[in-house]
N, C-alpha and C positions, 0 to 999 in steps of 0.2 A: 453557525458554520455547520454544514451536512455533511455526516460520515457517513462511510459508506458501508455497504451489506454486500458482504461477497462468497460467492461457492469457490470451492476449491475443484477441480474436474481432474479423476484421474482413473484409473482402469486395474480392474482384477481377474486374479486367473487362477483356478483352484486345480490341485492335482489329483488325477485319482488313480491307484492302482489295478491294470486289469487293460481290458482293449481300449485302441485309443481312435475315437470316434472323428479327430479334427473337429469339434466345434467350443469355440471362443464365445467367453460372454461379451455381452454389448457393454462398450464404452458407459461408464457412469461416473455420476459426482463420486470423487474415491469411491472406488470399490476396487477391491482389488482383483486385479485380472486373473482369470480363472482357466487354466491348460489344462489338458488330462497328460497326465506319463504312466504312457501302459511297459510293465514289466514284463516278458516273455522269455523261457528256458530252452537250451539246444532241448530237453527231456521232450517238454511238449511239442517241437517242432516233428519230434522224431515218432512221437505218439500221432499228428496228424500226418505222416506219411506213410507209418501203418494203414489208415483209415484208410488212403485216398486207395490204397494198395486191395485193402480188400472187396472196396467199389467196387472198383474195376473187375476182378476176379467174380465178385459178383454176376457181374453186368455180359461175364462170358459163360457162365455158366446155365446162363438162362435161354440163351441161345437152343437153337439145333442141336444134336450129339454132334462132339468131333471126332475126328479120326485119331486113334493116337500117335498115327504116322505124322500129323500136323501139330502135334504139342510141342515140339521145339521149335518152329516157325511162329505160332501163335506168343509163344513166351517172348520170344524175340519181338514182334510188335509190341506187348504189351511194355517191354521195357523201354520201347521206343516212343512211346507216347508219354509214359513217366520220366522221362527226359525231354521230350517238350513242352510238357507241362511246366517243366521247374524255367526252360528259357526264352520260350519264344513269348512274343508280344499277344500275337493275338492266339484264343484259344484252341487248343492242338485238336487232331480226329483222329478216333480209335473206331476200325472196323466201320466207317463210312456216317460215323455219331462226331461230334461236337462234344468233349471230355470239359466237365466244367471243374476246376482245382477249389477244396473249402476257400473261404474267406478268410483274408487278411493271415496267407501263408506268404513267407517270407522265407527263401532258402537262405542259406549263410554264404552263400554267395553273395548277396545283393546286397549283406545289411553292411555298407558304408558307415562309419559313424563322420554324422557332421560336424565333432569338436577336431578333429586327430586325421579325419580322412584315410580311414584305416579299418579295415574290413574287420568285422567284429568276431565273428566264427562263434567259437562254443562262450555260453557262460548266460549271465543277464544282460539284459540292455532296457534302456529307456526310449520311447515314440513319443515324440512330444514337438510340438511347433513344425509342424508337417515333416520331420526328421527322425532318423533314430542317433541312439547317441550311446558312447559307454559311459557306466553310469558318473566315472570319475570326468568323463569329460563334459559333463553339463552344470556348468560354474555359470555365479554369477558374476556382473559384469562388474563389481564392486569392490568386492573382496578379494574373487578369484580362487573360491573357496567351491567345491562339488555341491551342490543343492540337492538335498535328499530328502527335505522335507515333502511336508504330505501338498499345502499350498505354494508356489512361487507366486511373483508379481512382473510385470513388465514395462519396460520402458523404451518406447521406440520398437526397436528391434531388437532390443536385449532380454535375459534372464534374470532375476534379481531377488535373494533371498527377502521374504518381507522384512524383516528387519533391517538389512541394507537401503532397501526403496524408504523405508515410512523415514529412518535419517536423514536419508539425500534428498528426499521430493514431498513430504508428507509436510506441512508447513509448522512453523511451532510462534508461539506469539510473543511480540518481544514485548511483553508485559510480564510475564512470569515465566516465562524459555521453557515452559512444557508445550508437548504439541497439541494444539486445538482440538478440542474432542469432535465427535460428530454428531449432528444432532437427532430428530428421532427419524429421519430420513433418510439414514446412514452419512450425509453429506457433512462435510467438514466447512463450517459457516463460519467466517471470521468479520470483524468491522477492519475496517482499512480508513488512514485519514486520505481526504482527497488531494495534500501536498504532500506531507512527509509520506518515506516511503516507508509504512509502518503498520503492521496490522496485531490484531488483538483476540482474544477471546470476547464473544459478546457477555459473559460474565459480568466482565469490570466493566461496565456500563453503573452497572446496579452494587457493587460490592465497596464502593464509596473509593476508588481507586483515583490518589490526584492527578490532575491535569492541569498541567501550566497555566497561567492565566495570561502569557505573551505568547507563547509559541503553541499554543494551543496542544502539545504534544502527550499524551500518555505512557510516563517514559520507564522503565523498568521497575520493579518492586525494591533493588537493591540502589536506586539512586534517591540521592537525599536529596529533599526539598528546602526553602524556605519560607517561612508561613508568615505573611505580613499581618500585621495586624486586626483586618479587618475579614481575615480569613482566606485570603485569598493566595496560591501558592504559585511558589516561583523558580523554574530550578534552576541549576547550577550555573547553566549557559545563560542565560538571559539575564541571570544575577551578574555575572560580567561586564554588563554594559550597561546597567539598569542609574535611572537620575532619581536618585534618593531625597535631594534636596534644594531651595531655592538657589540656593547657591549656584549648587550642579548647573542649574537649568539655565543660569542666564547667558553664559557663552551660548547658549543651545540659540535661547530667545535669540541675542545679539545674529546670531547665524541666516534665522528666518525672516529677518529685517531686511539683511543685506540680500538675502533670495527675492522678496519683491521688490525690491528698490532695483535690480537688475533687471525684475521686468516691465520695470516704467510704472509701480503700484505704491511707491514709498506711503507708509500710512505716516501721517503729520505728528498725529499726538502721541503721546507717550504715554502707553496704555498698561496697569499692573500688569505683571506674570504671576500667579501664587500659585504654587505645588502642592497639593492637598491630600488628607487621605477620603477614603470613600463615602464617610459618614457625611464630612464637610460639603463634600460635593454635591450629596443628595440633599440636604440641607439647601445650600445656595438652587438648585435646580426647583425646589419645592417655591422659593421665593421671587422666582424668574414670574412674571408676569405673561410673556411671549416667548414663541419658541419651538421647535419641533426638537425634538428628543431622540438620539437612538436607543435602541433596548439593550445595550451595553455600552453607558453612557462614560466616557473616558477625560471628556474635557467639555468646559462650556465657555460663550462668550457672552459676560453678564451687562447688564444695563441698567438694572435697578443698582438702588444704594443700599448694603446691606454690611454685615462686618460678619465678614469669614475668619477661619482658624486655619493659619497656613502652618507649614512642615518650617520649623527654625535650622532645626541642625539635624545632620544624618545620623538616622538610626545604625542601633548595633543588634549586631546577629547572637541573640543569648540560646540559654541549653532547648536542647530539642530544635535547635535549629528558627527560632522565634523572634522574629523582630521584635526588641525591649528599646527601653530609652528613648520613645520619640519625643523628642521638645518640638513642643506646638508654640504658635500664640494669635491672639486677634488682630486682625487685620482691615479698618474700616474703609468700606469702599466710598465717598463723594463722587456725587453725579458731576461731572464738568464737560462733558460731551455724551453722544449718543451709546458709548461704550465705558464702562468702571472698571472692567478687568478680564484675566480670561485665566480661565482655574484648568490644570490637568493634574491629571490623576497621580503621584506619585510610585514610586517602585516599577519602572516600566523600560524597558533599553532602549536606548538615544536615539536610534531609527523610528521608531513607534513613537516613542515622546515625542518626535519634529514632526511627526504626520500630522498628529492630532494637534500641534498648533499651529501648523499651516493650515490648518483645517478651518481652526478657531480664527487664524488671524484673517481668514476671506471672511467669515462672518463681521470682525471690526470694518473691513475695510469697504466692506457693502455698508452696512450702515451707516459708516462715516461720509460716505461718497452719495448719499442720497438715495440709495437703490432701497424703494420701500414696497412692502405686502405683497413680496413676492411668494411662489408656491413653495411648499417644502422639497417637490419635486427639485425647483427650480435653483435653491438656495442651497439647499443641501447637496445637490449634484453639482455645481461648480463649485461648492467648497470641498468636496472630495477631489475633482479635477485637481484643483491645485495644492492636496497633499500626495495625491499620483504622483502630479510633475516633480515634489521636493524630491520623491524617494528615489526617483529617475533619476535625477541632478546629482543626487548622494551615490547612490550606487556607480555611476556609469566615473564620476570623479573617482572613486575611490578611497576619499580622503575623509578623515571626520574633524569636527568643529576644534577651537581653539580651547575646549572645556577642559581647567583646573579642579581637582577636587578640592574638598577644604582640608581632606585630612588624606595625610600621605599613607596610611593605611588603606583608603580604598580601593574598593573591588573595582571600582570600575577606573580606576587613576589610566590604568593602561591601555582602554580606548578611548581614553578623554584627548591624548593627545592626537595631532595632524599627522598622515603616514597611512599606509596600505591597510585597508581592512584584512579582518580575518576572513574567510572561508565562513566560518559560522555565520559573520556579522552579513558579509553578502548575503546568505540563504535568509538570513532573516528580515532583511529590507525586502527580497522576493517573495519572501511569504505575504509580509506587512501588504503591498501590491495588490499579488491575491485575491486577501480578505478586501479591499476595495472592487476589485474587479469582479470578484462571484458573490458581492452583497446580495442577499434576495429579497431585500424590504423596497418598498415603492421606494422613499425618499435617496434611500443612500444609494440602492444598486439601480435600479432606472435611471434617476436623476443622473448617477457618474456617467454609465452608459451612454446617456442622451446627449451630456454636456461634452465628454468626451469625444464623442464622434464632430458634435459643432467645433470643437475647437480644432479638431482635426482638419476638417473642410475648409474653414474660415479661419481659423487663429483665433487666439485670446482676442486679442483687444475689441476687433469687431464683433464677437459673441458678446462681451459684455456690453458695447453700445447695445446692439441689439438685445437683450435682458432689459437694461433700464428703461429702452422704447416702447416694447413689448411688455416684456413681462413672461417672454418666453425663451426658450431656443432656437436659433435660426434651424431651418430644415433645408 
């Protein structure tokens, strides 16, 4: 199954005290967005209109001699020109000159603040997001707390102390609920599974962190597992509905009888079911003569005569949470038709169990039926088709099989019986799906692909004439 590699994309904005330029860094994988907030004093304001004052005074001194009968007329334009410098749009003329005002002056008239809408007059203020502001009214939009730090962050069109933003939008991994570091790119790189909505630190890839072996999930560092015998873990959820034992399984079997006998496929003979664990399986799979294989191999349909080691009674959950107590025993298979038995894999929940022996039981029912040396494309794609269709049948009913446990203690006693699924058990028939639908090995995920769309266009029955004619898929 392919997880995925993902960037996180988000944007920084650093603050800096002094003039404030309007320039924004570029959007990047997190970084965070970077403002400048320029601080300015009525003091300085009032220091550059000195300046501008003595400019000018300048700029008439240099002039011709005046008369001093005209130094109150002259005073009077000069004043007049420093008052249109402080308001008029375009720039004022003194004496028949174009007056240019310093840069980035600002009368206390003009400075609006944009939190308050209220004319700022004497004191500090902050320029920042093409605005100015008083400095209590530039909050973030989170807290609703003044931001006075040296960097903010943003989001949208808001303000946002970093510490606010990296809580609310900075992602964290529900493997260990710290937030994802970034890697040497400054970029915050997580894996994500491509169903569950779940992402991770690429860490625990590598730091030996378990993963279900049904639901494929990587699920918090504070959830307990359970660890079957053969190694392989199982958690909490999937332990709920999981078929422990022969027993468990034959309502199950009983169930997938009555699914092809519905669709005009009833298989004649009466073929083993043995529940096994992983050892036995690779074992019988080693002694199979023919056969294609998947590379997590869950259940087989055997042909040869061999004596397997089936699961007697269900196991118990001892300390450390440890499958103990499995009672085994030999199980000899006799050849009497083209099929001995059909082995799956024990510990595995009821939806998954039934795939993989609808899976198993179109392998009996091909053989039985004469359908010989077909491709693995061609064999292993309609026998996926019709563990697709059981889980459709299952899901879309609702209901699960007639299965008693053996002992009233079990975990799974409560979806043994008939009645509405959980909410989990649905998601997990949809995942089961899924994994047949995004297979990427020739046999299983082509093969279903192929097979699937033929039975789409044509229906079952005429696909499989055409198979045993051919030897292919209709197209």
């Amino acid at each position: 199954m392919g997880w995925l590699k993902k960037f996180f994309k988000g944007s920084s904005h650093k603050i800096s005290w002094g003039q404030h330029h309007g320039k924004y860094a570029d959007e990047s994988f997190w970084n965070e967005p970077s403002s400048s907030l320029d601080i300015q004093s009525e003091s300085e304001n009032e220091d550059i209109d000195h300046a501008i004052a003595l400019s000018l005074s300048e700029e008439q001194n240099k002039g011709k001699a005046i008369e001093n009968k005209s130094y109150a007329e002259e005073d009077e334009q000069l004043a007049r020109a420093l008052q249109e410098s402080l308001n008029a749009d375009s720039p004022p003329r003194y004496n028949g000159h174009i007056f240019q005002p310093l840069p980035f002056f600002f009368p206390s008239g003009f400075r609006i603040c944009a939190g308050c809408k209220k004319e700022i007059g004497n004191g500090r203020y902050l320029s920042c997001m093409g605005s100015v502001w008083h400095p209590e009214c530039f909050r973030c939009h989170a807290c609703d707390q003044p931001i006075s730090d040296y960097e903010f962050s943003m989001y949208g069109n808001f303000p946002y102390h970093k510490s606010c933003y990296r809580e609310l939008y900075h992602p964290k991994c529900d493997v260990c609920k710290q937030f994802i570091p970034t890697n040497r790119s400054g970029h915050v790189e997580y894996r994500a599974h491509p169903f569950w909505p779940q992402k991770y630190c690429p860490s625990h890839e590598r730091d030996g962190t378990p993963r279900c072996c049904s639901c494929e999930r990587m699920e918090p560092r504070d959830t307990k597992y359970v660890t079957l015998d053969d190694g392989r873990k199982l958690c909490l959820e999937c332990l709920n509905f999981a078929i422990m034992d022969n027993s468990e399984c034959q309502p199950l079997y009983i169930d997938i009888q009555e699914f092809y006998e519905g669709l005009n496929m009833k298989v004649e003979q009466q073929i083993p079911l043995l529940l096994v664990e992983r050892q036995a399986l690779n074992e019988a799979m080693e002694g199979e003569k023919n056969g294609h294989h998947h590379t997590e191999t869950r259940g087989l349909c055997l042909s040869e005569e061999q004596i397997v080691t089936r699961i007697l009674r269900r196991p118990i959950i001892g300390p450390g949470n440890r499958i103990i107590d499995i009672l085994t025993g030999p199980y000899r298979l006799v050849r009497q038709c083209d099929v001995t038995a059909i082995l799956v894999l024990y510990g595995l929940p009821r939806l998954l169990t039934g795939s993989i022996l609808a899976h198993e039981m179109m392998h009996a029912w091909l053989r039985l039926k004469g359908f010989r040396a077909l491709s693995p494309v061609v064999e292993e794609g309609i026998c996926q088709v019709l563990a697709h269709m059981w889980l459709d049948s299952e899901i879309i009913s609702g209901t699960g099989s007639n299965i008693a446990s053996s002992s009233s203690s079990s975990s799974s006693s409560t979806s043994s019986k008939k009645g509405p699924r959980s909410q989990f058990e649905r998601k997990l028939g949809e995942f089961f799906k899924y994994q047949i639908e995004s297979d990427t090995s020739s046999a299983y995920g082509d093969g279903f692909r192929a097979g699937n769309e033929a039975v789409l266009l044509y229906g079952l029955r005429r696909t499989l004439d055409h198979i045993k004619l051919t030897g292919t898929f209709p197209y």
